[in-house]
Backbone bond lengths (Angstrom), bond angles and torsions (degrees), N, CA, C in turn:
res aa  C-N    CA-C-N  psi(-1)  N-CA   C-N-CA  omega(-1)  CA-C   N-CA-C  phi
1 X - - - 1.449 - - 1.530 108.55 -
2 X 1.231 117.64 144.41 1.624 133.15 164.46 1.275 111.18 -76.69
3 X 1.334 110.77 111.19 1.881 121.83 175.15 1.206 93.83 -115.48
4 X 1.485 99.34 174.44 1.801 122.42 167.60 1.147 83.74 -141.12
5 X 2.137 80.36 167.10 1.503 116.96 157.77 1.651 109.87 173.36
6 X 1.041 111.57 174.71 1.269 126.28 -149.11 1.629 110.71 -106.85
7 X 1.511 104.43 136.47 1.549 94.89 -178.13 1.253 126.93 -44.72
8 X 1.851 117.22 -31.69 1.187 103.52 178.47 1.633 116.99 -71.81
9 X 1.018 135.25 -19.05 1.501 127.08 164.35 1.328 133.88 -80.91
10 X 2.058 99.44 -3.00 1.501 89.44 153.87 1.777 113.06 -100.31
11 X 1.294 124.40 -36.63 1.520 111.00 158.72 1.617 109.22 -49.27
12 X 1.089 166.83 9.37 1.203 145.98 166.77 1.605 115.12 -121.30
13 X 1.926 95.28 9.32 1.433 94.66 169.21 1.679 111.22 77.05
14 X 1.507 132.87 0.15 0.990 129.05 163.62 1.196 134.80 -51.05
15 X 1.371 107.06 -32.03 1.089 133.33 164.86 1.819 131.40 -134.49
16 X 1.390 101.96 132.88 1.536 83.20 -165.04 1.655 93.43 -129.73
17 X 1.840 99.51 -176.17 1.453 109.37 -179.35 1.408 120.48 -51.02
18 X 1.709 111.55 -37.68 1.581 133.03 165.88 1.813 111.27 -41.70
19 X 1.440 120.27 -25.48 1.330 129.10 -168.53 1.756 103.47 -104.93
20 X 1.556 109.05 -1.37 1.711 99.40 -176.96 2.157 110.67 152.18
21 X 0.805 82.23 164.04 1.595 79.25 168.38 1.573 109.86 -84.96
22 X 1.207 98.43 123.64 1.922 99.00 -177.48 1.376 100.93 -121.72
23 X 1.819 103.18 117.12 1.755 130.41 165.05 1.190 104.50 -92.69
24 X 1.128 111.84 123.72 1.459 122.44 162.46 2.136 100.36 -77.29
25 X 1.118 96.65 128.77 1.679 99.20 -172.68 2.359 88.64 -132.56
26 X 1.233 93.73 71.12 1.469 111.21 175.68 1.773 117.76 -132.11
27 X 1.182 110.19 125.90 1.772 107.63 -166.73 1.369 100.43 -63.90
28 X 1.747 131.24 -10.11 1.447 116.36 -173.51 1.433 81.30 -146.52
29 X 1.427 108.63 122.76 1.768 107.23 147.68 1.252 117.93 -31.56
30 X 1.687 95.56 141.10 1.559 106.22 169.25 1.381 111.03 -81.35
31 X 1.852 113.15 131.74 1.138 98.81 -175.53 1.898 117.12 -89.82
32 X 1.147 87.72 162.37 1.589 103.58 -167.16 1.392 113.50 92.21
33 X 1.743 125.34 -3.91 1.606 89.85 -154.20 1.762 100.72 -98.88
34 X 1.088 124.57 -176.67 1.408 103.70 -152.91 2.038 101.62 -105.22
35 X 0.734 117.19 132.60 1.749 107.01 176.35 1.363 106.03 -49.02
36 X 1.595 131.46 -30.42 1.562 97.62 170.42 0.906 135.60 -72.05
37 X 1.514 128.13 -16.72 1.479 142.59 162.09 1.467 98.48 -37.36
38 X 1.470 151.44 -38.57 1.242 136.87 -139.29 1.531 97.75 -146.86
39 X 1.517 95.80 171.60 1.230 107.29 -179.51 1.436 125.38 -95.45
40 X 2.142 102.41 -61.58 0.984 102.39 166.47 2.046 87.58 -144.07
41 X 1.207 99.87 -170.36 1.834 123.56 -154.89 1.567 88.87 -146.79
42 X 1.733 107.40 113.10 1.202 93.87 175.71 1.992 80.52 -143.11
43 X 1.086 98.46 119.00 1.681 115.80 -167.99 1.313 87.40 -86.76
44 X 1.325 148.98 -45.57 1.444 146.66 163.89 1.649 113.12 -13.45
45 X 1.374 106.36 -44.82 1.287 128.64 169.49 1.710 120.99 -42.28
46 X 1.648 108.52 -43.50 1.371 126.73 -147.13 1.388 82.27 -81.03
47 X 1.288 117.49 171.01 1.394 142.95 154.60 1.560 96.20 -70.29
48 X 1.482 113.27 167.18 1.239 140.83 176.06 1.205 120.59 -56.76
49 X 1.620 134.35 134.86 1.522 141.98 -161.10 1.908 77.08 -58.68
50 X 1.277 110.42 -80.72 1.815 121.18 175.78 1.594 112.41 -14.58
51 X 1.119 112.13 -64.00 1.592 118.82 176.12 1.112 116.74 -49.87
52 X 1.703 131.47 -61.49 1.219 144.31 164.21 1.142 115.93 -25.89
53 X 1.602 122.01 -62.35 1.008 143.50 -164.22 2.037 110.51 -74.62
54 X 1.035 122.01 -16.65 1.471 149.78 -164.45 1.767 90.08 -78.22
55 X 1.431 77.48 -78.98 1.619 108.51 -162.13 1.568 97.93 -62.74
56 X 1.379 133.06 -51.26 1.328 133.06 -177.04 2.307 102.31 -58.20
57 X 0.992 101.79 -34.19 1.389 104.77 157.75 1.679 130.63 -54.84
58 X 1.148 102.36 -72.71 1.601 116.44 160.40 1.460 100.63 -21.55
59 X 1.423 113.09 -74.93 1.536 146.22 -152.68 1.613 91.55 -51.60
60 X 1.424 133.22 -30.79 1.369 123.15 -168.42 1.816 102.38 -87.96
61 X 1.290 96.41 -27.14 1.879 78.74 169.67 1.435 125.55 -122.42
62 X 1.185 102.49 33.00 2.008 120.93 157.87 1.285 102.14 -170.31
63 X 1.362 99.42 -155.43 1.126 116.20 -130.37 2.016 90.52 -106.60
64 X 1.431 119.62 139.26 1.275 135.16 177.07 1.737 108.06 -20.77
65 X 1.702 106.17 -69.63 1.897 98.72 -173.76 1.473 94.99 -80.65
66 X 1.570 137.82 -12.64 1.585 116.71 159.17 1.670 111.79 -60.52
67 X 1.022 142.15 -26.09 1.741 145.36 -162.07 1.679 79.38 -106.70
68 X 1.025 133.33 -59.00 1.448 113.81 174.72 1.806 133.20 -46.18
69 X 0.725 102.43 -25.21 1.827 113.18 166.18 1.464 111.02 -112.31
70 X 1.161 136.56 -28.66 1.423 125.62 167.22 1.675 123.06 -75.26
71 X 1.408 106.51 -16.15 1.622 104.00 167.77 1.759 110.08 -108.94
72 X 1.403 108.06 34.35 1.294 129.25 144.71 2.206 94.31 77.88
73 X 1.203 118.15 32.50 1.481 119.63 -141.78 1.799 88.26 -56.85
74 X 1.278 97.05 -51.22 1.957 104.85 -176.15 1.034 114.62 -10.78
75 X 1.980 114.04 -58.91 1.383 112.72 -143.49 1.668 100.01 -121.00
76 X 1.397 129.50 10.24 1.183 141.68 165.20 1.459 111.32 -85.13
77 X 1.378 112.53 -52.16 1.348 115.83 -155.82 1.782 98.65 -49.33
78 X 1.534 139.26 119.55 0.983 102.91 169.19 2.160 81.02 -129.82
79 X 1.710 109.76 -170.14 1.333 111.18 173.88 1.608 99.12 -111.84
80 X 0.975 109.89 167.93 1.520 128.27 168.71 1.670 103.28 -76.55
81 X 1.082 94.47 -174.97 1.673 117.73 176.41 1.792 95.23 -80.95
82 X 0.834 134.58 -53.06 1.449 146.96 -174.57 1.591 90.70 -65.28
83 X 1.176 105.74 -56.01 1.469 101.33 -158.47 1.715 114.33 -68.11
84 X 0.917 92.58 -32.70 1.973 106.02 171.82 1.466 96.96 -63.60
85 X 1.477 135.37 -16.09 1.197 120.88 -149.17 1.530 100.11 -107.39
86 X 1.743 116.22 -35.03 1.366 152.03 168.02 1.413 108.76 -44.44
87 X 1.264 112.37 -47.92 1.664 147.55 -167.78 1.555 89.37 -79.79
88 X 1.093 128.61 -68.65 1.474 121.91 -173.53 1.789 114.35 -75.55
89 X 1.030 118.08 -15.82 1.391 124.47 150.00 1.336 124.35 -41.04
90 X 1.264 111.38 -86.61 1.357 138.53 151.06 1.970 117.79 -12.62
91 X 1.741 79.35 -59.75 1.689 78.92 169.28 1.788 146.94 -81.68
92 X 1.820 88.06 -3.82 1.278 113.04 -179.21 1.574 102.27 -95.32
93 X 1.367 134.61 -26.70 1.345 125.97 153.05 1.093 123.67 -84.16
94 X 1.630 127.52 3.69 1.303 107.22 146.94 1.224 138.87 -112.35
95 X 1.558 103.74 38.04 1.530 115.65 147.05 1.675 105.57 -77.27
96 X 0.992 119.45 -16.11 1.769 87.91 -170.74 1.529 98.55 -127.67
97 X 1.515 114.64 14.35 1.761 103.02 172.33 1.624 85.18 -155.19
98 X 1.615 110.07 -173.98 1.409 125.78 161.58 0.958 114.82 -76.16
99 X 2.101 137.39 127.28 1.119 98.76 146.55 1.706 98.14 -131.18
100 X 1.473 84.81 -176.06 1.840 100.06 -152.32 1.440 105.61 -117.59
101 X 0.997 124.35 100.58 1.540 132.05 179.36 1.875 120.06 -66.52
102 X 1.379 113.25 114.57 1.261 91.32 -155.81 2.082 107.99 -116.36
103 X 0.807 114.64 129.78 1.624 110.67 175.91 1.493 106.79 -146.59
104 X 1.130 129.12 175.33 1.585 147.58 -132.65 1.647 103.19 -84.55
105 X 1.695 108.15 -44.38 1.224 119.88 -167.14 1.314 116.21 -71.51
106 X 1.496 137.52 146.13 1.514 143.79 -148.61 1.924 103.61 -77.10
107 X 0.511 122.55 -179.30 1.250 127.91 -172.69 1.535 101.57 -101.51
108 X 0.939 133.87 158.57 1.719 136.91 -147.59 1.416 109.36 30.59
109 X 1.334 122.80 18.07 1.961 115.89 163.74 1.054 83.47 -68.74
110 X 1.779 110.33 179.71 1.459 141.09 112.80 1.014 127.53 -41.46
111 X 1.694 108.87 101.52 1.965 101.59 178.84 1.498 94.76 -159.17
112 X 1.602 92.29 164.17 1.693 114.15 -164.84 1.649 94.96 -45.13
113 X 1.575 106.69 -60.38 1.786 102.69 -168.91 1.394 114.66 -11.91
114 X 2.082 114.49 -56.49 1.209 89.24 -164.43 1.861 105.14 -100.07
115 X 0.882 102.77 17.01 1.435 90.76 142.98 1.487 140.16 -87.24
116 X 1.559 104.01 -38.76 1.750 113.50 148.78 1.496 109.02 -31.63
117 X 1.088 111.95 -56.91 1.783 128.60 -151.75 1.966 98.56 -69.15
118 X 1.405 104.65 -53.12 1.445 119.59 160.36 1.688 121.78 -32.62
119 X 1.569 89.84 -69.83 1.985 100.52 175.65 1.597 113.72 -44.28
120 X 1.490 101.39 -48.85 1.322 95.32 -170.91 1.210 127.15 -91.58
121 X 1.797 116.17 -8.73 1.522 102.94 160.05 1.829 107.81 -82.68
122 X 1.245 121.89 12.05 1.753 113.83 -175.73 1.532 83.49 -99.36
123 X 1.592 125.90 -59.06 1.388 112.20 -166.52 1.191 127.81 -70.84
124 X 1.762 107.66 -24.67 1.999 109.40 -172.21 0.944 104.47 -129.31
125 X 1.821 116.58 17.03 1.358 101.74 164.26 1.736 127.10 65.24
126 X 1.709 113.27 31.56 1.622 108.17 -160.12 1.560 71.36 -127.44
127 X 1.774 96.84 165.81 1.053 108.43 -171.96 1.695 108.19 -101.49
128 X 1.508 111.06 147.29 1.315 124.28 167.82 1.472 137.33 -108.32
129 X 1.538 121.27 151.85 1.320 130.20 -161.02 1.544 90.41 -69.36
130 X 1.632 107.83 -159.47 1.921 122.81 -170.87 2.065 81.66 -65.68
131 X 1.107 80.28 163.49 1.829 125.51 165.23 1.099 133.34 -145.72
132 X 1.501 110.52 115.50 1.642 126.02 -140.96 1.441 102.23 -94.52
133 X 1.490 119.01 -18.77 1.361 116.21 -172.47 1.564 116.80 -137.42
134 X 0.871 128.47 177.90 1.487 129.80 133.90 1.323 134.15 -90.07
135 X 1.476 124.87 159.01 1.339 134.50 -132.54 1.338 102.04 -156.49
136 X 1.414 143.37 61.64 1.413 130.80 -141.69 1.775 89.58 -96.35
137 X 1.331 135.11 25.54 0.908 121.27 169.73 1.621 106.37 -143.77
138 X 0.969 104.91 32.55 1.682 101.43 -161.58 1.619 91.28 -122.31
């Protein structure tokens, strides 16, 4: 199955490798967190340096899912050629274990994960953990 969670619950040990395979899917490592916490880091994953940077704008004068729909996240977010490929990786090991998609934003935000998490149960058909939002384009 496809889970998330958030860097802070893998630095605080909330969650660990024992609970799933954990990808960090972030365009810049988190700093400090330690490579044994994780499995693998596939920034292919992340939204766009541009996108990031949009939304991290927004984000300074409201509130996280307000900068998430006002820098249009729905219809930007797209993957690369690599990244569709990362995505089907991901989704072919989680038919036979957990894995846990991991980026910066808190767990019940608005964030790519569950749109990642979305793509890949429409394209490979694998099953996914809770989903905190809707995604009318994902």
């Amino acid at each position: 199955m496809l889970k998330q969670a958030s860097v802070a619950q893998i630095r605080n040990q909330d969650i660990t490798r024992a609970d799933g395979y954990i990808v960090i899917a972030m365009c810049i490592y988190p700093r400090g967190l330690k490579r044994e916490l994780r499995d693998e880091f596939l920034p292919q994953l992340a939204p766009s340096r541009e996108l990031l940077a949009d939304f991290k704008n927004f984000e300074k004068s409201g509130s996280h899912d307000e900068a998430f729909i006002k820098c249009d996240y729905y219809t930007r977010f797209r993957l690369s050629e690599s990244g569709s490929h990362d995505l089907r990786h991901v989704s072919d090991l989680s038919r036979t274990r957990d894995v846990i998609l991991v980026c910066q934003c808190q767990l019940g935000q608005r964030c790519h994960r569950e749109m990642l998490m979305l793509m890949a149960r429409e394209r490979f058909s694998v099953e996914v953990g809770e989903i905190y939002h809707e995604y009318p384009l994902a």
